[in-house]
C-alpha positions as CSV (number, residue, x, y, z in Angstrom):
1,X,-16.8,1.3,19.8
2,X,-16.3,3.3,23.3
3,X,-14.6,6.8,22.9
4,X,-11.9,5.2,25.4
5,X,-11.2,2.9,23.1
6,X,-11.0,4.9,19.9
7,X,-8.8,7.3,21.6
8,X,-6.4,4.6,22.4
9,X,-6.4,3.2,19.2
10,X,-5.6,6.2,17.8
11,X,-2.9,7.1,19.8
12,X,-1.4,3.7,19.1
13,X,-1.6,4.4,15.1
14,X,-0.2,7.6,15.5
15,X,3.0,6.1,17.9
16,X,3.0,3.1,15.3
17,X,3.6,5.3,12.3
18,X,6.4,7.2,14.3
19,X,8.1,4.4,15.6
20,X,8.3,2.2,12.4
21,X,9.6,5.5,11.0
22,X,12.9,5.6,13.6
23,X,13.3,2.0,14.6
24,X,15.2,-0.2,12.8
25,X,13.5,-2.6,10.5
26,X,13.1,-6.2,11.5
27,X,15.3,-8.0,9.6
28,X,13.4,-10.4,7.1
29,X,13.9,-13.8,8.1
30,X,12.5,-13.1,11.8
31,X,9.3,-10.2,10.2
32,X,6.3,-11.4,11.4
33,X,5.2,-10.8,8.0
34,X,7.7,-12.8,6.3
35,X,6.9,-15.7,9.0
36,X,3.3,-15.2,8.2
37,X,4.4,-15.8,4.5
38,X,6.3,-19.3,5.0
39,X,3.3,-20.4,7.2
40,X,0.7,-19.6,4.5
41,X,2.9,-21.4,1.9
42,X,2.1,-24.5,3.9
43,X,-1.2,-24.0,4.1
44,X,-1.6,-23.6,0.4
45,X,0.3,-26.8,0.0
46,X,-2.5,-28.8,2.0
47,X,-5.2,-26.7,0.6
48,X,-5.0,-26.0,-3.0
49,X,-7.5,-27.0,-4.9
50,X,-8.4,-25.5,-8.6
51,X,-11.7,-23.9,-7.6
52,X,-12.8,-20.9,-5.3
53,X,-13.8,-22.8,-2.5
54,X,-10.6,-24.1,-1.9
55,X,-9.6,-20.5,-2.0
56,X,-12.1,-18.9,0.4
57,X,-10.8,-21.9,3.2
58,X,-7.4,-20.7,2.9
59,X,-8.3,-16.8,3.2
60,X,-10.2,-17.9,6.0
61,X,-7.6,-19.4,7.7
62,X,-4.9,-16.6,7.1
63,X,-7.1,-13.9,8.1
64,X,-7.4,-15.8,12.0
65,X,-3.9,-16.5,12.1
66,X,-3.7,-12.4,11.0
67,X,-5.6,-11.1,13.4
68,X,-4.4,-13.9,16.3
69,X,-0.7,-12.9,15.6
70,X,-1.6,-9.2,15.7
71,X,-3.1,-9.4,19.1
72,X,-0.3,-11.3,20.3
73,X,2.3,-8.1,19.4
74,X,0.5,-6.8,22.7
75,X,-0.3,-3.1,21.6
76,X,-1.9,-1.1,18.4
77,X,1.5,0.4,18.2
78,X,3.7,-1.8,18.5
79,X,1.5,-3.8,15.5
80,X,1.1,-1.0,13.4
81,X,5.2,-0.3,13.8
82,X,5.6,-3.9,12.3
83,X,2.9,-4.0,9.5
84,X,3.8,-0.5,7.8
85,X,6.4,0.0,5.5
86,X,6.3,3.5,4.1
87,X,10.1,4.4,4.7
88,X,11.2,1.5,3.5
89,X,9.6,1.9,0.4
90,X,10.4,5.8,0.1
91,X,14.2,4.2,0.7
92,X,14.1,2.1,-2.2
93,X,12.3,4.2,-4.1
94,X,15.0,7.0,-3.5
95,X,17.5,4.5,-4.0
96,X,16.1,4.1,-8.0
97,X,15.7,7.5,-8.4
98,X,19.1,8.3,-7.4
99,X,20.4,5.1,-10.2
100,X,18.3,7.2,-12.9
101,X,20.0,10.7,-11.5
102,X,23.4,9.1,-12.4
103,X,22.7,7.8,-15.7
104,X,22.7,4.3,-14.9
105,X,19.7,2.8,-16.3
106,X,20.9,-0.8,-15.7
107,X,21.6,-0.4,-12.1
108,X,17.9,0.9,-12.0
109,X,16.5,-2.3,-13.6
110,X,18.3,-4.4,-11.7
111,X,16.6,-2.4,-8.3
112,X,12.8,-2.0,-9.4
113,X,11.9,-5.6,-8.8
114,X,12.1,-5.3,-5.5
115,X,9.1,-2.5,-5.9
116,X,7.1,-4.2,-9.1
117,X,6.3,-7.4,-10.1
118,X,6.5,-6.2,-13.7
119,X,9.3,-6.9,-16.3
120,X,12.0,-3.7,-16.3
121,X,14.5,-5.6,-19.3
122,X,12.9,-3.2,-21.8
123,X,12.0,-0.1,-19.7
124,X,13.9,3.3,-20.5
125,X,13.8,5.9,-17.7
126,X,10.5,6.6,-17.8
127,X,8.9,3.5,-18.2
128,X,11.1,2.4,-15.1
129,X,10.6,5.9,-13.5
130,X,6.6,5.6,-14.2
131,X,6.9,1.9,-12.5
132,X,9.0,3.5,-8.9
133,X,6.2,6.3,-9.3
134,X,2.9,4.6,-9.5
135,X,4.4,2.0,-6.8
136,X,4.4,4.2,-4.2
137,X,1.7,5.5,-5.1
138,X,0.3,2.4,-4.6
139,X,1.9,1.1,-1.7
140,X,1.0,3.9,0.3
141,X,-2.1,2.9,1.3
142,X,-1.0,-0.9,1.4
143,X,1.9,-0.3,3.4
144,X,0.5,3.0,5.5
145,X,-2.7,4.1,5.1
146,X,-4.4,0.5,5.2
147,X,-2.7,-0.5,8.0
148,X,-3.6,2.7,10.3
149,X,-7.2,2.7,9.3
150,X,-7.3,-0.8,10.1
151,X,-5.7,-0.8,13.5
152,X,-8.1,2.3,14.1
153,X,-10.9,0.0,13.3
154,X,-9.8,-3.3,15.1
155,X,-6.7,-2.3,16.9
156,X,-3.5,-4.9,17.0
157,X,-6.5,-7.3,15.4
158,X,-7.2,-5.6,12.8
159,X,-4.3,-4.6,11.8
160,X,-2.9,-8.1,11.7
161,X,-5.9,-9.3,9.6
162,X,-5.2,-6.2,7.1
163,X,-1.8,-7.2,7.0
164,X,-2.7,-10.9,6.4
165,X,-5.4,-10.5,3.6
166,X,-2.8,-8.5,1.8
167,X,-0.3,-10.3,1.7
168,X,-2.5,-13.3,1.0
169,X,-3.3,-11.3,-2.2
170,X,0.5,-10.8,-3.1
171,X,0.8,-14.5,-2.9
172,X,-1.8,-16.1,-4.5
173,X,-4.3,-13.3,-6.2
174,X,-2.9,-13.6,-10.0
175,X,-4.8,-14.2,-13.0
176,X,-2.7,-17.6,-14.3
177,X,-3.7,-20.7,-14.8
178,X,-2.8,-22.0,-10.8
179,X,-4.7,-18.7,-9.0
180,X,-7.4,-18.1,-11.5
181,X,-9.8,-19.8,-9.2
182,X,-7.6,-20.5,-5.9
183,X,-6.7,-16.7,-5.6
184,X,-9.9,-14.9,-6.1
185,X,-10.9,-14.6,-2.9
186,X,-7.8,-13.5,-1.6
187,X,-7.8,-11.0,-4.8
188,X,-11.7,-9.4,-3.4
189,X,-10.9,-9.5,-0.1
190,X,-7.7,-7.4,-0.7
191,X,-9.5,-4.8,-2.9
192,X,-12.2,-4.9,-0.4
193,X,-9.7,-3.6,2.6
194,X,-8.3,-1.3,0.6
195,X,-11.3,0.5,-0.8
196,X,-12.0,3.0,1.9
197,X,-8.0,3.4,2.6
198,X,-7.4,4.0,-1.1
199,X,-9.7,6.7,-1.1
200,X,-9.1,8.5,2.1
201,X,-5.0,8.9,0.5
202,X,-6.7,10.0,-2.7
203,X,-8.4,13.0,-0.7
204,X,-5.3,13.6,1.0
205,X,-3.1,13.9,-2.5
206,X,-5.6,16.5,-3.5
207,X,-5.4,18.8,-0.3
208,X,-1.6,18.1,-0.9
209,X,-1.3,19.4,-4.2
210,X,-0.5,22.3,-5.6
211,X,-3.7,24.4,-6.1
212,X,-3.2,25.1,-9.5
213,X,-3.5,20.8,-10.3
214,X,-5.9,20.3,-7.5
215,X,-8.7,20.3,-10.4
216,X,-6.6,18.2,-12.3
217,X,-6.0,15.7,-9.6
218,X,-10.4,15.3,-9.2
219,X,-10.3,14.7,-12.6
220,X,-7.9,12.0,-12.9
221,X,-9.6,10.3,-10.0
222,X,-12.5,10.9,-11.3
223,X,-11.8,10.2,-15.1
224,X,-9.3,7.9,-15.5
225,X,-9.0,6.1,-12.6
226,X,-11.8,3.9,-13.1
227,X,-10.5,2.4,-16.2
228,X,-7.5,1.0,-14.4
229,X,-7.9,-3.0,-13.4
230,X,-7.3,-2.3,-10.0
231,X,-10.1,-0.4,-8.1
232,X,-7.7,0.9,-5.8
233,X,-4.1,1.3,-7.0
234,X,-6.2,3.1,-10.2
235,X,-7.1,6.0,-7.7
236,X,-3.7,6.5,-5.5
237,X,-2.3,6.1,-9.3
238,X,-3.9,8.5,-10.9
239,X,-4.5,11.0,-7.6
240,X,0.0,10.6,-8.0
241,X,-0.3,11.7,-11.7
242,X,-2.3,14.6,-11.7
243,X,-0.8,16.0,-8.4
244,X,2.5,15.4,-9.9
245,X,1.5,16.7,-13.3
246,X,2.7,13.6,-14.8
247,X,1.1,10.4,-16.7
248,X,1.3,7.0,-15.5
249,X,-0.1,3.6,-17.2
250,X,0.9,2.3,-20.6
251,X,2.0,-0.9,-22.1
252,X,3.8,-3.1,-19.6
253,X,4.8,-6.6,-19.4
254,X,4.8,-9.5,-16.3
255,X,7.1,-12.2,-17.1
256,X,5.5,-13.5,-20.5
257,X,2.3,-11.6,-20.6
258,X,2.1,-8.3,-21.9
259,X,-0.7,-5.5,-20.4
260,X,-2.1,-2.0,-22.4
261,X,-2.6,-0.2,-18.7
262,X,-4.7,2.8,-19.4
263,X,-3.3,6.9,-19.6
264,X,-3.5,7.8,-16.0
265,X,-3.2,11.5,-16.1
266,X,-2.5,14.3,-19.0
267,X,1.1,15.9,-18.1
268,X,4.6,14.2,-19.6
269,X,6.0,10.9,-18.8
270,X,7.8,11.1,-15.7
271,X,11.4,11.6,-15.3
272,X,13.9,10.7,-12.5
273,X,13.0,13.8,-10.6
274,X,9.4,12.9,-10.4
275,X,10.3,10.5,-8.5
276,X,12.2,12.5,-5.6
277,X,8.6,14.8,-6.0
278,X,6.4,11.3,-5.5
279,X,8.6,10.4,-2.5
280,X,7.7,13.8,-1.0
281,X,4.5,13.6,-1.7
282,X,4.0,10.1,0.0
283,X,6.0,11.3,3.4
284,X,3.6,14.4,3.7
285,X,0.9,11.7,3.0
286,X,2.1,9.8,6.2
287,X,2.8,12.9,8.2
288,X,-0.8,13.7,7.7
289,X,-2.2,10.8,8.7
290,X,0.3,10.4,11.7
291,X,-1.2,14.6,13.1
292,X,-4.8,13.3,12.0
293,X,-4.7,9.9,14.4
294,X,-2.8,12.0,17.0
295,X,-5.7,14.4,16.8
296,X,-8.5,12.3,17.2
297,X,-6.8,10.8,20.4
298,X,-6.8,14.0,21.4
299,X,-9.8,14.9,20.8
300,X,-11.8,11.9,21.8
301,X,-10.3,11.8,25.1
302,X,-11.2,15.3,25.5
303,X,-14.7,14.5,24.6
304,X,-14.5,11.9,27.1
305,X,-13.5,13.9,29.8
306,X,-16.1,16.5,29.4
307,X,-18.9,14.2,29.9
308,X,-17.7,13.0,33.2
């Protein structure tokens, strides 16, 4: 990749990130996500089959249309501004939080499925509050950090192919008796985009927390996150809990089938508070991600110049 066009790319994330933080949302029905979504749901109509080929057709297929319909948005920034969502999941995330401040656990169950896919009828406030926390943990590098690090790689491409494979993965990468098979390759090719992204946020948590967890925070990465089924949301997870001095994981339940996730972390369960702390913590995520693709457009076009 020319320095050129690093530098540009760069300084697209970096406008990308600001914009989608000050721009008004586009409303669901016209997202290009959301169209993106109906369109696959077609596709899986015509292709489903109960095996993995079937499955790897249809990945292929939504990652071209991903990456087509990114390059169509024109510019890295204007295609990162669409395909990251971190304010609007700090938002609803607040918007729990605040529910759990005022004592209304109901109105807080009624809100988390809109963050979880998990079952909040029998959560008490820290079983939901542990659910808001590890979800934006989470969704942090889905909906920010991925995104970025893919339009830093591939531009308004690769952001839209990011973009495509994971939500391809929120559609059809479950372990039931329909996806078993049809969803696995959108399930690996999901944890395959996220693997570097994960990790980067990871790094940034511990230079983010408060010295005296930072060794805590390696640990849990280290430690616990590997037991976790996902190889991805287990480290953002568990880089949350010990910055935050709080454990995550547990017994949960989706719909009818129950799950023992692992102890991420050694503090308390969190509390309604935590979550205010885990929305901060996300924000100065972004922040540092915005400064560090502003910085290598900077400094890449600087690098550029001198060797004219």
């Amino acid at each position: 990749m020319s320095r050129r066009r690093t530098a540009a790319r760069a300084r697209g994330t970096a406008l990308g990130l600001v914009l989608a933080q000050v721009v008004p949302p586009v409303p669901d029905r016209a997202h290009p996500v959301a169209r993106f979504g109906a369109l696959m749901t077609e596709v899986e109509a015509v292709l489903w089959q109960d095996d993995r080929d079937a499955g790897i057709r249809y990945v292929a297929t939504g990652a071209l249309v991903g990456a087509v319909g990114g390059r169509l948005l024109g510019s890295t920034a204007a295609a990162v501004s669409v395909t990251t969502a971190g304010r609007q999941l700090r938002d609803v995330a607040t918007t729990i939080g605040a529910h759990l401040e005022g004592g209304d656990l109901e109105a807080a169950r009624a809100a988390l499925p809109s963050l979880v896919g998990r079952d909040p009828s029998g959560l008490d406030e820290a079983g939901v509050a542990a659910a808001v926390v590890e979800s934006v943990a989470e969704n942090t590098v889905d909906a920010v950090y991925a995104p970025a690090l893919w339009a830093l790689a591939g531009g308004a491409a690769g952001t839209g192919l990011y973009r495509a494979l994971n939500t391809m993965d929120a559609m059809v990468g479950h372990r039931d008796d329909r996806y078993e098979r049809f969803g696995w390759a959108a399930a690996k090719a999901d944890d395959l985009a996220n693997l570097v992204p994960a990790r980067l946020l990871a790094l940034c948590v511990v230079a983010l927390a408060p010295a005296e967890r930072r060794a805590e925070t390696v640990r849990a990465i280290r430690e616990d996150a590997p037991a976790h089924p996902s190889p991805n949301a287990g480290v953002a997870e568990a880089a949350f809990a010990g910055a935050l001095g709080v454990s995550l994981g547990g017994p949960l339940r989706y719909g009818d089938r129950p799950e023992d996730r692992p102890v991420l972390g050694t503090g308390d369960r969190p509390g309604a508070g935590d979550i205010a702390r885990a929305v901060r913590l996300a924000e100065h995520a972004e922040l540092v991600l915005i400064g560090a693709m502003a910085a290598i457009g900077l400094l890449t076009s600087r690098r550029r110049r001198r060797r004219r």
